[in-house]
C-alpha positions, -999 to +999 in steps of 0.1 A: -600-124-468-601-086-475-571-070-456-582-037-445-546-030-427-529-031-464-557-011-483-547+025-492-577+048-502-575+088-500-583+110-471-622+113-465-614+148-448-592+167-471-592+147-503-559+148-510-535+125-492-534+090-498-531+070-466-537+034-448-551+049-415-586+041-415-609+041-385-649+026-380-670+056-383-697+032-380-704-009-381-689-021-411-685+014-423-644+021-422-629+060-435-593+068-439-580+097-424-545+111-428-520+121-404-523+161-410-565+156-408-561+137-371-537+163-361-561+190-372-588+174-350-573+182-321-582+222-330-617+214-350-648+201-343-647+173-380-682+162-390-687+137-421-722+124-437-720+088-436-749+092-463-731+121-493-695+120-478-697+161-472-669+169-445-674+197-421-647+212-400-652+243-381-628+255-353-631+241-319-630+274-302-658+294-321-682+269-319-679+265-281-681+302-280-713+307-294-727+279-270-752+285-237-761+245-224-733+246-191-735+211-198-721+207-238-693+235-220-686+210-191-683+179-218-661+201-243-638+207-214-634+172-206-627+162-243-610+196-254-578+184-266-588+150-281-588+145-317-629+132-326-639+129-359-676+122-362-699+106-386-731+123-391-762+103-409-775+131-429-767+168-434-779+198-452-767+191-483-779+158-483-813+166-468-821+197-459-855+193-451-845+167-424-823+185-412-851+213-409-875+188-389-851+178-363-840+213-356-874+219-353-882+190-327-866+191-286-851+155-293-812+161-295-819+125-317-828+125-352 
């Protein structure tokens, strides 16, 4: 049986570091993570495609300044200091044009 606790694969977030923390971004879908990309979680919103493996990170603080929706505020207050890394399904680089169409739609699902 495949041990997942012993496996050692490098960072999905920075690339660099070679670590055995690992979380489920998804069913049956495990990333690693090192220590120094959970700890900068806790100050950056961290997006990965689940489809190309791009990583996003963009600080916590200017994104939540450029949003309006009281609500998204009132949830980013509740969860500000937590570290959340999230997987994505698709993203601009992997397809822009469906990226395009669901900006384009009201459905906060694409």
């Amino acid at each position: 049986m495949f041990d997942l606790f012993n496996k050692i694969d490098k960072c999905i977030v920075c690339r660099h570091e070679y670590t055995s923390m690992h979380v489920e971004a998804s069913p049956g879908i495990s990333i690693h993570v090192c220590e120094a990309c959970i700890e900068a979680a806790r100050y950056n919103f961290i997006w990965i495609c689940l489809n190309c493996g791009k990583v996003y990170m963009r600080p916590k603080a200017l994104m939540m300044a450029k949003v309006n929706n009281p609500t998204l505020k009132k949830a980013y207050e509740l969860c500000e200091h937590k570290q959340i890394i999230l997987g994505i399904d698709i993203c601009i680089k992997c397809n822009p044009r469906g990226i395009l169409n669901c900006m384009n739609t009201d459905s906060m699902v694409c």
